[in-house]
C-alpha positions in Angstrom: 1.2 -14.8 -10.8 3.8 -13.9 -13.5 6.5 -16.9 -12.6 9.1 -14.7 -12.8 8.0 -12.4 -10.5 10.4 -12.4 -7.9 9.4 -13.3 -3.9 12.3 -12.5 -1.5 11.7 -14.3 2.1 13.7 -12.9 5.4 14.2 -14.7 8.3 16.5 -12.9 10.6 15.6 -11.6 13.7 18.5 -9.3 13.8 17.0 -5.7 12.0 20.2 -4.8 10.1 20.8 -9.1 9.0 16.9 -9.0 7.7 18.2 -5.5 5.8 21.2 -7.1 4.2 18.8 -10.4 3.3 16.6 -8.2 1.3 19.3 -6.0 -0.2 21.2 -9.1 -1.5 17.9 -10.5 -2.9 17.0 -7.5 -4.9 20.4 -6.7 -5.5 20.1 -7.1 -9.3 16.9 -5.3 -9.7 16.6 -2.6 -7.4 18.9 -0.2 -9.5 16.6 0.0 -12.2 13.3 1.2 -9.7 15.5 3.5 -7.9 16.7 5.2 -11.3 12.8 5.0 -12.4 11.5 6.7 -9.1 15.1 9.3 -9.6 13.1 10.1 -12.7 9.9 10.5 -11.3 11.0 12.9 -9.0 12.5 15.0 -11.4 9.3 15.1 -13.1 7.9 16.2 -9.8 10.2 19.1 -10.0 12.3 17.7 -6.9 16.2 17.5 -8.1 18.5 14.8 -7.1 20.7 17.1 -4.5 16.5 18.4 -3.1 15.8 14.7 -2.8 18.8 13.7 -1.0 18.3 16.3 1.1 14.4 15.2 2.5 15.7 11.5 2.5 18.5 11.9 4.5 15.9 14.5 7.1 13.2 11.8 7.1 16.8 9.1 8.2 16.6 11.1 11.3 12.7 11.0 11.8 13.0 7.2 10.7 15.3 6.5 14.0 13.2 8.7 16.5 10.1 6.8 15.9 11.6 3.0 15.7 15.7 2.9 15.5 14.9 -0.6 14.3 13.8 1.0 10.9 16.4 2.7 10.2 19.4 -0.1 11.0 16.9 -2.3 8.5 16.8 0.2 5.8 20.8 0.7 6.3 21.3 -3.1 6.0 19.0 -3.1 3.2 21.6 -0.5 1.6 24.9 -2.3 2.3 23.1 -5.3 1.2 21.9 -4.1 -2.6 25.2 -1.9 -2.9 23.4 1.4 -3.1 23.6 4.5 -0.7 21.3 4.9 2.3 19.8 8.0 1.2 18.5 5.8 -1.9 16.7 3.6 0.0 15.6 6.5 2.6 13.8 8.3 -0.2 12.3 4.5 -1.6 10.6 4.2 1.6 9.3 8.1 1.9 8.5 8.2 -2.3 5.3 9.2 -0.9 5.9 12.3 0.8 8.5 13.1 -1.6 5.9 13.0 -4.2 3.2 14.8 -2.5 5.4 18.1 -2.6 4.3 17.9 -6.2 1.2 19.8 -7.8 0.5 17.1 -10.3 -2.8 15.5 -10.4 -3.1 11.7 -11.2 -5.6 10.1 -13.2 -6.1 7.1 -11.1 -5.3 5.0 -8.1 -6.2 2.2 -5.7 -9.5 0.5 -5.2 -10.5 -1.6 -2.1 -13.4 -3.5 -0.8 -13.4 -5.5 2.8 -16.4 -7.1 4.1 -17.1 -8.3 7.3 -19.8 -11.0 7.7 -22.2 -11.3 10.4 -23.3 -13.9 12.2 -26.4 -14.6 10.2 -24.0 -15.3 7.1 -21.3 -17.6 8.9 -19.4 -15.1 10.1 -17.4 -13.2 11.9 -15.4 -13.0 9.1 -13.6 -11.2 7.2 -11.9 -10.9 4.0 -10.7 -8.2 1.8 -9.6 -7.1 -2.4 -7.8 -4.3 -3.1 -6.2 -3.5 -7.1 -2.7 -2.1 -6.8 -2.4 0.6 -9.4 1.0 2.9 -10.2 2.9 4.0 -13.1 3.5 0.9 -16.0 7.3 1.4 -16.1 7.3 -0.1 -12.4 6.0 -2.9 -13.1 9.2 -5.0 -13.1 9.9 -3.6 -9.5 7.3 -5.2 -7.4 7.9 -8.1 -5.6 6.2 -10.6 -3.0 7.3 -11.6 0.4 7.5 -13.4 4.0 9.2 -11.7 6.5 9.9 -13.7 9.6 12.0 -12.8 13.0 9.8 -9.8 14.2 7.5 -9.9 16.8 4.3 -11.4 14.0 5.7 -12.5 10.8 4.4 -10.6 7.7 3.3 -12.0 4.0 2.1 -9.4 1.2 3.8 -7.3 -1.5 5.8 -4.3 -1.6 7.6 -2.8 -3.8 12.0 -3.3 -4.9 13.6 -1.1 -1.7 10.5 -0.4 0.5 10.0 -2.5 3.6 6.4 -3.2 3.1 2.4 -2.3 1.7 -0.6 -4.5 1.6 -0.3 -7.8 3.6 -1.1 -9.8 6.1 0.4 -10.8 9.8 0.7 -14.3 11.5 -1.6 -12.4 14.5 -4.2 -12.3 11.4 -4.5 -8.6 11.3 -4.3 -7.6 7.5 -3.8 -3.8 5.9 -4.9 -2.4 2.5 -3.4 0.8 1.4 -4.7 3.3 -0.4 -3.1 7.3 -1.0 -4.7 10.0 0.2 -4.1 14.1 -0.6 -4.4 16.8 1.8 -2.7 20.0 1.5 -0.6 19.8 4.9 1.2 17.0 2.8 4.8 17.3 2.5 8.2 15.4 3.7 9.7 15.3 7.3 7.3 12.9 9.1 6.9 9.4 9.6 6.8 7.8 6.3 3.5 6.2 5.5 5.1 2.8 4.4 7.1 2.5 7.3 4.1 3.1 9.3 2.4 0.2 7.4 5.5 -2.2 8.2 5.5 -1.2 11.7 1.8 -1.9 12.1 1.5 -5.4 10.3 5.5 -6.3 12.0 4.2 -4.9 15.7 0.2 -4.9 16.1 -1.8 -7.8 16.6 -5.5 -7.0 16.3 -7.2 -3.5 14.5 -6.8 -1.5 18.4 -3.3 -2.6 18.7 -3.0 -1.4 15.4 -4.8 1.8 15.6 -3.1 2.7 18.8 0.1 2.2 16.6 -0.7 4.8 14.2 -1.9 7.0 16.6 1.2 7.4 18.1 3.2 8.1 14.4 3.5 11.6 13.7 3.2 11.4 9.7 3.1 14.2 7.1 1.5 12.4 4.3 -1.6 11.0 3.8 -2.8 7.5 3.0 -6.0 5.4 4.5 -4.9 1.8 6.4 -8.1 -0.3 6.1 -7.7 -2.7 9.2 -8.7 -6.0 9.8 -8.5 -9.1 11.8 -11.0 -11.9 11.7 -13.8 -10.2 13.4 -13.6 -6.5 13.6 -12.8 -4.4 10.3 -12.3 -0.3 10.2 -10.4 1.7 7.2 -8.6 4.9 8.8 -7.9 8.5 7.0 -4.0 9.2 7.9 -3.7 12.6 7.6 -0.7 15.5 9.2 -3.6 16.7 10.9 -5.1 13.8 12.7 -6.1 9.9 11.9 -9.7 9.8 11.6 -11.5 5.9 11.9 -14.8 5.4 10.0 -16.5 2.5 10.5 -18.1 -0.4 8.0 -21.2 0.5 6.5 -23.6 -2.5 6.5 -20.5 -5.0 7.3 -18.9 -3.5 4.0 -15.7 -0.8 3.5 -14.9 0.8 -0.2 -12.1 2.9 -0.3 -10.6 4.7 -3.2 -8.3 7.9 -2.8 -10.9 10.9 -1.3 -11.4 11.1 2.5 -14.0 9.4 3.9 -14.5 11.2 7.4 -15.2 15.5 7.3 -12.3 16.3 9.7 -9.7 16.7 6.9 -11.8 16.9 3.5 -11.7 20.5 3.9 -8.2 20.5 2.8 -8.1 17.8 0.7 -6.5 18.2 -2.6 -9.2 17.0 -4.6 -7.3 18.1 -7.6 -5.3 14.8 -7.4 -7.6 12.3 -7.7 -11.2 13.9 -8.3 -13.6 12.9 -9.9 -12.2 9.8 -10.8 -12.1 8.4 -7.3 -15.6 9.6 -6.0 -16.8 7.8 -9.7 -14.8 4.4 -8.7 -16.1 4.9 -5.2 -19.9 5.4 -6.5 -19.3 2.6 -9.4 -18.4 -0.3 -6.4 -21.1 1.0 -4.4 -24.0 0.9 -6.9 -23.0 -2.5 -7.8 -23.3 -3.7 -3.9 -26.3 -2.2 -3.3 -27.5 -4.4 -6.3 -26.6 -7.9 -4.1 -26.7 -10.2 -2.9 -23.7 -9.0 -0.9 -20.5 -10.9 -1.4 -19.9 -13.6 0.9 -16.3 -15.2 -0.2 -13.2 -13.0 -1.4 -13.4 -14.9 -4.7 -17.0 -13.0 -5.0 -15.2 -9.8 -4.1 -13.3 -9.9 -7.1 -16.2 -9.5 -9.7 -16.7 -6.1 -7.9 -13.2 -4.3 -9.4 -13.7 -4.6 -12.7 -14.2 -2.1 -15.0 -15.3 -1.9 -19.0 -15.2 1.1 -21.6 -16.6 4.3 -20.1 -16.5 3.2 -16.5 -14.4 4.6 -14.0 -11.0 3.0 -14.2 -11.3 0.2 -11.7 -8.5 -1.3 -13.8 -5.6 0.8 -15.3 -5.0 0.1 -18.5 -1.6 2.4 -19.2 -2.1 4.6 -23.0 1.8 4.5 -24.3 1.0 7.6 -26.4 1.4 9.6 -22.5 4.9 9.9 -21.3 6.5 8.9 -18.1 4.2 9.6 -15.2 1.3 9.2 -16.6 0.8 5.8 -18.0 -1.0 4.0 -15.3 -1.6 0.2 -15.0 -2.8 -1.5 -12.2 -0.2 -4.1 -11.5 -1.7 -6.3 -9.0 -4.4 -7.5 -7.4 -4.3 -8.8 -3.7 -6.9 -10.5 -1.5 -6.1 -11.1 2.3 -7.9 -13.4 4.7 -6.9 -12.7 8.4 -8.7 -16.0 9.6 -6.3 -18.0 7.5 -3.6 -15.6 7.9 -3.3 -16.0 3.7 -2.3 -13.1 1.3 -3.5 -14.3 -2.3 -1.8 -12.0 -5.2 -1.6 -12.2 -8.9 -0.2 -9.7 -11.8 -2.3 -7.4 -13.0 -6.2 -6.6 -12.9 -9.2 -8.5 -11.0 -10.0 -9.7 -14.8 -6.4 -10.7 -15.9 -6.2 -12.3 -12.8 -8.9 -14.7 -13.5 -6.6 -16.5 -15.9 -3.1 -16.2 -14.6 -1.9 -18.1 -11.4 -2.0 -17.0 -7.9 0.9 -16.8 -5.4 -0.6 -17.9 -2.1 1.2 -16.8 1.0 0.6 -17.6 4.6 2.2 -15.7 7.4 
């Protein structure tokens, strides 16, 4: 872990108090990843006054589904000195950004394994990389949120409440995007979703019958798992669709696993790159002897010349929106309730240090 990477902990119970703790934590730095993501939109042929617009639409969605949200996301506002919409459209980037027709060259990779009895388990324990556009890398941070109902460890990015982490029930989330072509703005946003789930569910069903009940209108996959039982979900406008392990293991890159929605999936965003990363993790598991620590996970996500880009490494000849690094990789073990996360790829990781976080 970079030591200046920044880690903002929370700790009051009060929604609009944990707001204003963010805000005034990221108060310095936020700015700059707002203007970045500004930018980005534009690029995504969404203008400032089109943006405000869907942000302040998705406020009103925000407060249907959990009115707890949206006093957080105010207080995160007053608490960083920046407008509501700002932090609005931070938390639904996703949705905004699926309105665009621009394909991406790559994205996440995970892998979660579940061992069986015969190999000391249940357990579980899961890897994911973290990969996004270079110029963001500043604007990521770790964190520990305490005063909910479970407290929550992971990262997330400057302004959004939460991503990949782990809850003090022991149920952990990796996140990975998704395209379909119901996509759009005006539903639950996806990263709300995920801090509602790790903030409010306390096992994969609790956690399933949370995102049941969200009507989103973006696609991402939740893989779920608490220390015995593991699923990964497809999160779609049209349904959520659970597919199970395959011989204790889950990959997941960024197509849809289950055949209810791959008829309209925009396989224009991420294909063929993430049916190659997909097939690349798979071929080497099938190799064994199947991984039996998170540690031996990590040898898994790697990638060399003329592989599929496990690891992003950004080309600075591209401009703005396409120079893609992966900025993190994160390992989370429900049974210990730990989230384990260092700067950049599963092989930089191996020699920089490692923030260990423990909900």
């Amino acid at each position: 872990m970079n030591p200046e990477r920044r880690h903002v902990a929370v700790t009051a119970s009060d929604p609009l108090k944990r707001g204003e703790e963010r805000g005034e934590r990221l108060r310095d730095a936020l700015p700059g990843g707002l203007d970045l993501y500004i930018e980005l939109f534009r690029l995504a042929g969404l203008t400032e006054d089109r943006v405000r617009e869907d942000a302040l639409r998705t406020a009103d969605v925000i407060e249907a589904f959990r009115p707890r949200l949206r006093e957080e996301l105010e207080g995160l506002a007053a608490g960083a000195g920046i407008d509501p919409w700002q932090v609005y459209a931070l938390n639904a980037r996703t949705e905004l950004l699926a309105q665009s027709p621009q394909g991406r060259p790559g994205e996440c990779s995970t892998i979660v394994r579940r061992l069986d009895a015969g190999e000391g388990g249940p357990r579980t324990f899961g890897v994911q990389t973290w990969d996004w556009h270079v110029e963001l890398a500043p604007y990521w941070h770790t964190h520990e949120v305490r005063g909910g109902r479970h407290d929550v460890v992971g990262l997330t990015e400057h302004g959004i409440l939460a991503k990949v982490g782990v809850n003090s029930a022991g149920l952990a989330l990796h996140f990975n995007i998704l395209g379909h072509r119901a996509d759009g703005v005006g539903g639950v946003p996806v990263h709300l979703l995920a801090a509602t789930v790790l903030e409010e569910a306390g096992s994969v069903g609790e956690a399933l019958d949370l995102v049941r009940s969200a009507s989103v209108s973006a696609s991402s996959s939740f893989t779920l798992f608490d220390p015995e039982t593991v699923v990964t979900a497809d999160i779609t406008p049209i349904g959520v669709f659970v597919i199970e392990p395959v011989g204790g293991t889950v990959i997941r890159t960024n197509h849809f696993l289950s055949p209810g929605p791959r008829a309209g999936e925009k396989s224009e965003l991420y294909q063929p790159d993430s049916g190659e990363r997909y097939d690349l993790v798979a071929a080497r598991l099938a190799r064994g002897p199947r991984p039996r620590s998170a540690a031996e996970l990590l040898g898994f996500l790697y990638s060399g010349p003329g592989q599929p880009p496990l690891c992003c490494v950004p080309d600075m000849t591209l401009p703005l929106g396409e120079r893609w690094a992966t900025l993190s990789t994160i390992v989370l073990e429900p049974a210990d309730r730990t989230a384990r996360i260092a700067d950049g790829s599963p092989l930089e990781a191996r020699d920089r240090p490692w923030r260990v976080l423990t909900a």
